[in-house]
C-alpha positions as CSV (number, residue, x, y, z in Angstrom):
1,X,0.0,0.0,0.0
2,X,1.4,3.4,-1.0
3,X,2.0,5.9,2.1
4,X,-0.2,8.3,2.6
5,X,1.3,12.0,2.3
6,X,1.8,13.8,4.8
7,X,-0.6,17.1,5.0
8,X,0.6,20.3,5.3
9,X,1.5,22.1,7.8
10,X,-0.2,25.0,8.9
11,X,2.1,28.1,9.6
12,X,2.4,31.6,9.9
13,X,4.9,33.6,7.8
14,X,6.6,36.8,7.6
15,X,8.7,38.5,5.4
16,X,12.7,39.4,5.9
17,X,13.4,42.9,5.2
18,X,16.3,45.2,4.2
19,X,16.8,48.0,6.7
20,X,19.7,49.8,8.8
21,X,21.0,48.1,11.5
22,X,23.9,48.4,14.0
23,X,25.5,45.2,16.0
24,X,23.7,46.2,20.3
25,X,26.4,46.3,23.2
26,X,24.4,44.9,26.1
27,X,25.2,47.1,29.5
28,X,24.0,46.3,32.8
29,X,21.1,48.8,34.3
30,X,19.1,48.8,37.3
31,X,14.7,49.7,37.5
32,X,15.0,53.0,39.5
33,X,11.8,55.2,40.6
34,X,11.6,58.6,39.1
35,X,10.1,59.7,42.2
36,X,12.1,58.5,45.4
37,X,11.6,60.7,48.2
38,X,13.1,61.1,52.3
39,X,9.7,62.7,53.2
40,X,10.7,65.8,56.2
41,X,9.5,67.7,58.6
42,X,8.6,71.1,58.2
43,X,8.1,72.2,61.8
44,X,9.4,71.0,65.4
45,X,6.8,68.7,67.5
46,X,6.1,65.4,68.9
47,X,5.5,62.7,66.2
48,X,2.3,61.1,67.0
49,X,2.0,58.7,64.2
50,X,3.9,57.4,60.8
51,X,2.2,55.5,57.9
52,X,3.4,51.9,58.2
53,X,6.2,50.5,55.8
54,X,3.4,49.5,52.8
55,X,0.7,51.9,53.1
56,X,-0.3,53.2,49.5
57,X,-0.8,56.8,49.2
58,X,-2.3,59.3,46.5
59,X,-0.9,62.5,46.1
60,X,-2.0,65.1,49.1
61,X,-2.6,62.0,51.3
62,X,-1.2,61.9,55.3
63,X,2.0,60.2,55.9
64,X,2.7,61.7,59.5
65,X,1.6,63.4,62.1
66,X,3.1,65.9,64.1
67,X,1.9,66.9,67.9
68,X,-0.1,70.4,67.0
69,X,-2.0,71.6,70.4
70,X,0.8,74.4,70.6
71,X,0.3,75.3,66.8
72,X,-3.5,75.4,67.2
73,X,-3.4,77.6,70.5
74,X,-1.4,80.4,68.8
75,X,-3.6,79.8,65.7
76,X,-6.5,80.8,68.3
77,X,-4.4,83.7,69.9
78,X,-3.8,85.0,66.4
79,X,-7.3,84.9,65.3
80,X,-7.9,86.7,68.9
81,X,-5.4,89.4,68.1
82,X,-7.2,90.3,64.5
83,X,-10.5,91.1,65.9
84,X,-9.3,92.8,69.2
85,X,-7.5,95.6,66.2
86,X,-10.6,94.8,63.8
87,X,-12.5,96.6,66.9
88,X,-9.8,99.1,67.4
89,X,-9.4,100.3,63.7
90,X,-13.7,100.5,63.7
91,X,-13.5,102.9,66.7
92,X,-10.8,105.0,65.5
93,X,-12.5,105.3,62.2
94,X,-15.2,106.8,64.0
95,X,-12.9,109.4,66.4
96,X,-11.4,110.3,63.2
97,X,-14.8,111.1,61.5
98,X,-16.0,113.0,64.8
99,X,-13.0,115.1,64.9
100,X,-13.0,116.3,61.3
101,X,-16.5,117.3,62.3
102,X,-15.2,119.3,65.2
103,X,-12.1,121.0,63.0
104,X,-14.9,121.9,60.5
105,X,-16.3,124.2,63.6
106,X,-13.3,124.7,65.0
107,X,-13.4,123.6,68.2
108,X,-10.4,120.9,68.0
109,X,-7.2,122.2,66.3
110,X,-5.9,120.8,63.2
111,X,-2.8,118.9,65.0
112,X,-5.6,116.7,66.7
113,X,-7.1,115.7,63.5
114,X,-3.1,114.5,62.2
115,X,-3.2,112.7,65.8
116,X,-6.2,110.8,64.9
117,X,-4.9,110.0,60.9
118,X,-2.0,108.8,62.5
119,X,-3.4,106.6,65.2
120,X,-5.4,105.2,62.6
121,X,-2.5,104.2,60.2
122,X,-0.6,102.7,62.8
123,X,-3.5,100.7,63.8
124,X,-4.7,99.2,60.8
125,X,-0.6,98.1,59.8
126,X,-0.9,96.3,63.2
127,X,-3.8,94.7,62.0
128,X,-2.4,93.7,58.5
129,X,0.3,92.1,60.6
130,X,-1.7,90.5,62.5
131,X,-3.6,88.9,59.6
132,X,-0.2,87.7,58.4
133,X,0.5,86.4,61.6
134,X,-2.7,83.7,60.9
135,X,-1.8,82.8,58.3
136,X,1.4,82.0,58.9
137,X,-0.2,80.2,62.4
138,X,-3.0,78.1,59.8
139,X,0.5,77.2,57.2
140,X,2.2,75.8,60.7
141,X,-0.7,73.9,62.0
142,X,-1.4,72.4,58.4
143,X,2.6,71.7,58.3
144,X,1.7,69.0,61.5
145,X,0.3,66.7,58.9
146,X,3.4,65.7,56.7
147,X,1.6,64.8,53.2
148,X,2.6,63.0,50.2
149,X,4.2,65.2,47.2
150,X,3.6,62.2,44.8
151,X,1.4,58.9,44.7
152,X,3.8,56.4,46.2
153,X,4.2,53.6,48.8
154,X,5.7,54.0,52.0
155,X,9.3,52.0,51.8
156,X,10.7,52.9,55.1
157,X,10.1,54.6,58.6
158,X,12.4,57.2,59.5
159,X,11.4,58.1,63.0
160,X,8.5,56.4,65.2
161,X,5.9,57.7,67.3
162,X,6.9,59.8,70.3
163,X,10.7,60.5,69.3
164,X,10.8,64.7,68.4
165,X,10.9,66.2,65.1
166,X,13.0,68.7,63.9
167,X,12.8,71.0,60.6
168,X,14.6,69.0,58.0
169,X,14.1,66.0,60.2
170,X,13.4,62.6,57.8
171,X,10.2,60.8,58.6
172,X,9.4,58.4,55.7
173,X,11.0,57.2,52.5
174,X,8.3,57.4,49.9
175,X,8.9,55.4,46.5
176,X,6.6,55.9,43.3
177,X,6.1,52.6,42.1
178,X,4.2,53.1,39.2
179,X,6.9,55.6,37.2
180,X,9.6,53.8,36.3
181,X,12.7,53.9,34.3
182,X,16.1,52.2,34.4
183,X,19.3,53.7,34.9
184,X,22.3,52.3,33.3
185,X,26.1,53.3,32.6
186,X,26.8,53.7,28.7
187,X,30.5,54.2,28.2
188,X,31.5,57.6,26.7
189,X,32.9,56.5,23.8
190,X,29.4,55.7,22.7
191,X,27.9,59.4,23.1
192,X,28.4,59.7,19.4
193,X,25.8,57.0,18.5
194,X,23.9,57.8,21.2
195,X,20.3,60.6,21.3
196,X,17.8,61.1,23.7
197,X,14.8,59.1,22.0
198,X,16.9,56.7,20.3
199,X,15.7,53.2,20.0
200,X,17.5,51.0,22.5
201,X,16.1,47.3,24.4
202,X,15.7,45.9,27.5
203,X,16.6,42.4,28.0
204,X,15.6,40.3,30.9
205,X,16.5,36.7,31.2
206,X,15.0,35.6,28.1
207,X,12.6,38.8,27.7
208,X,13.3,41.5,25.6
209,X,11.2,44.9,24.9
210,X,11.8,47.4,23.0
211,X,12.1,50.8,24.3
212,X,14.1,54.3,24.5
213,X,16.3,56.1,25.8
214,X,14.4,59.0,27.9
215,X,17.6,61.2,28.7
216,X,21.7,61.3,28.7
217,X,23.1,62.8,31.3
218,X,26.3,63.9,29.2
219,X,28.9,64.5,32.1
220,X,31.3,61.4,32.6
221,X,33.0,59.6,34.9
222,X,36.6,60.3,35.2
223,X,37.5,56.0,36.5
224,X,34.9,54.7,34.7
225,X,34.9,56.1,31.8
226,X,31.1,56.2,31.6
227,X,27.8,58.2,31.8
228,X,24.5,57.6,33.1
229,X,21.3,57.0,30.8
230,X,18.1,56.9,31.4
231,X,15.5,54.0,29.5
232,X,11.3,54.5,29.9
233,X,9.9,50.9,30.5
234,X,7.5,50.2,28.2
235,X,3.7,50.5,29.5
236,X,2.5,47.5,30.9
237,X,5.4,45.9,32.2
238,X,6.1,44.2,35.8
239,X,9.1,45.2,37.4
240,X,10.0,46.2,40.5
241,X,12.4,48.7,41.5
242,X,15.6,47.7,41.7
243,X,15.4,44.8,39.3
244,X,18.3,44.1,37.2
245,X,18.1,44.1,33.6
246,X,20.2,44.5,30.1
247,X,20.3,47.7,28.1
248,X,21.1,46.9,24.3
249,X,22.6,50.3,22.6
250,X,24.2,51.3,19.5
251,X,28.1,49.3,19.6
252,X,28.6,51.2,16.0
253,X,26.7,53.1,13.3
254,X,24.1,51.0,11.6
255,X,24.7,49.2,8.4
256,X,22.3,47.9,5.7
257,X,21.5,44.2,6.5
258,X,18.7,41.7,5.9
259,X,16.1,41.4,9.2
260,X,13.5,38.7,9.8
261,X,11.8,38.7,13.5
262,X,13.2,37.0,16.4
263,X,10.5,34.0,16.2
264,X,11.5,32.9,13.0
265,X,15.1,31.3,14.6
266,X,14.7,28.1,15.6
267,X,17.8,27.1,17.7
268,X,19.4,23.5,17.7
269,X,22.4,21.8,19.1
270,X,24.1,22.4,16.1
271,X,23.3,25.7,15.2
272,X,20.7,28.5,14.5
273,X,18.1,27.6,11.4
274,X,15.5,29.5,9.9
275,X,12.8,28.1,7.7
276,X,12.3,29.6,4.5
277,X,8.8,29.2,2.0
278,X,9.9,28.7,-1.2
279,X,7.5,29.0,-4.5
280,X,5.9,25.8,-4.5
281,X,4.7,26.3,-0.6
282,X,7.5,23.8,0.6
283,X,9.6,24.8,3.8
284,X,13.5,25.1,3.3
285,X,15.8,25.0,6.2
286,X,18.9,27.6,6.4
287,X,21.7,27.3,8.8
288,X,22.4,31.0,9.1
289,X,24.4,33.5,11.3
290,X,22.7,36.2,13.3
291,X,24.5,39.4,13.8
292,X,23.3,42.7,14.8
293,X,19.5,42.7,16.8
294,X,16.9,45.8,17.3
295,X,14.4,44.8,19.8
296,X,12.1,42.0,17.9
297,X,14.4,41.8,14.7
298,X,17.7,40.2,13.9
299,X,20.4,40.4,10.9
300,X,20.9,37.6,9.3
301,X,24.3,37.2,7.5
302,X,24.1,35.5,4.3
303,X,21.7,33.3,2.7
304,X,18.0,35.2,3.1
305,X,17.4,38.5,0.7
306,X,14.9,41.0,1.2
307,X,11.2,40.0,0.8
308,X,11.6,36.1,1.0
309,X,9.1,35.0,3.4
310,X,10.1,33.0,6.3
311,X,8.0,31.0,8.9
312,X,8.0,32.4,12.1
313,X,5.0,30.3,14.1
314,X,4.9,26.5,13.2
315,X,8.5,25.9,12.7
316,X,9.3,23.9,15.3
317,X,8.7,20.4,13.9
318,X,8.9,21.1,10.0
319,X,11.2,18.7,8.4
320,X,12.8,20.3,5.4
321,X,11.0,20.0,2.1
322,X,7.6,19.7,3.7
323,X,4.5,20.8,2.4
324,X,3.1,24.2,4.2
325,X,0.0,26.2,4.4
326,X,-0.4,30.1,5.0
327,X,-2.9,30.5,8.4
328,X,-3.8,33.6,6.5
329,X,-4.7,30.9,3.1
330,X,-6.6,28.3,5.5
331,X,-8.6,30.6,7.4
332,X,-9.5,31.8,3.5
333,X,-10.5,28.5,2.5
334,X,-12.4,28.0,5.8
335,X,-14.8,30.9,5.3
336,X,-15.2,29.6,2.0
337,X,-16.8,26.3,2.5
């Protein structure tokens, strides 16, 4: 009995392309917070109570609480003071009006009339003072709640209830963990290639994103030999600060090479392959060399040219000369029946 053929195997394809591309130099960087905070005091008090290590916080929310029953009695005495001159400068308003009445008759002489004026003056500067002087009491009695400058968790206590806060005196370490970015050390002989923008990769064990560089910060080190850059994450991703990852850059300006996607490679014991569809819709195996990589692409030295389509889902157990259908082609002939 003849063997039955085999039927083809179902696949997805896509197509190698020409473009510029320069061999990566992998660096190691670290996931930093762009918003890492020592959280201080602003005023001098008894700390009554610190957010526990863990507590999320929006922006605004309370992250300590400072002892303010002296804060709020001179916030009353303040308040006090205003309308004690609100009643003066009301009175002297008054003498002042009765005794222009009385120069207009002359019965008072003029030099009590500038006594009055000036009494008057005097009085309602002390009571601008004194209005200053609340506020400045309602600013330090707000000042006993220590709040959050930016959405954050709380990493780190920095002083426990009942020990006494100074100005300047660290309470909490307060770490945005939704902003992140990684920092890494490029060395400075690689400024030239380098932009703010510019395409670069993140690799993490065997995960790699693509992504950019958000800043340089062009001043180098004089041992090292290197400066800092700073990579976004890409949206979406789960890391955690201080997570150790990859940064691929620029090791040379880019060249013209032939690309196919990452998941096109298979990998074997013996080498790298890549399966390529050739007219009659049969699968042909390439041993090839990979050089340069962007991200989700890869050069591939020799043996591919730009447009041939290569199979990048499916590939895993094609033996070479086998029969192979499109996914796009069978879904086609699907809706067809």
């Amino acid at each position: 009995m003849a063997q039955q053929q085999q039927p083809p195997a179902l696949v997805e394809v896509a197509e190698a392309s020409a473009e510029m591309m320069a061999p990566q130099a992998f660096m190691p960087g670290t996931v930093v917070s762009r918003n890492d905070s020592r959280i201080a005091a602003e005023i001098a008090g008894l700390v009554k109570w610190v957010a526990p290590e863990g507590t999320l916080l929006k922006e605004g929310d309370v992250i300590a609480e400072i002892d303010d029953r002296n804060l709020r009695l001179a916030f009353e005495r303040a308040k006090s003071q205003v309308k004690r001159l609100e009643a003066r400068v009301a009175y002297l308003k008054s003498d002042h009006q009765r005794v222009q009445e009385l120069l207009e008759n002359k019965n008072v002489p003029p030099s009590r009339v500038e006594e009055a004026e000036s009494t008057l003056l005097m009085t309602t500067e002390e009571l601008a003072q004194a209005r200053v002087a609340v506020e400045q009491a309602e600013i330090d009695l707000d000042r006993t709640k220590v709040r959050a400058p930016f959405p954050g968790r709380v990493v780190e206590r920095l002083a426990q209830a009942g020990e006494y806060s100074t100005p300047g005196r660290q309470i909490a370490r307060l770490v945005d963990t939704e902003h992140l970015e990684v920092s890494a050390q490029a060395p400075v002989n690689l400024s030239a290639l380098l932009a703010d923008g510019q395409n670069v990769v993140l690799k993490r064990d065997a995960q790699v994103l693509d992504s950019a560089i958000r800043a340089i910060v062009p001043v180098g080190n004089s041992l090292s030999r290197t400066m800092e850059i700073r990579v976004s994450v890409p949206e979406g991703s789960r890391y955690v600060v201080g997570t150790a990852v990859q940064v691929g850059v620029p090791a040379s300006e880019p060249q013209q090479v032939v690309s196919v996607p990452r998941d096109a490679l298979v990998l074997r014991v013996d080498g790298t392959y890549i399966y390529r569809v050739k007219e009659d819709n049969t699968a042909e195996r390439l041993l090839v060399n990979t050089g340069a990589a962007t991200g989700k692409r890869v050069a591939i030295l020799g043996g591919i040219e730009n447009g041939d389509k290569v199979i990048v889902r499916g590939g895993e157990r094609l033996r070479p000369g086998q029969a192979v259908q499109l996914r796009e082609e069978s879904m086609q002939l699907a809706n067809g029946r």
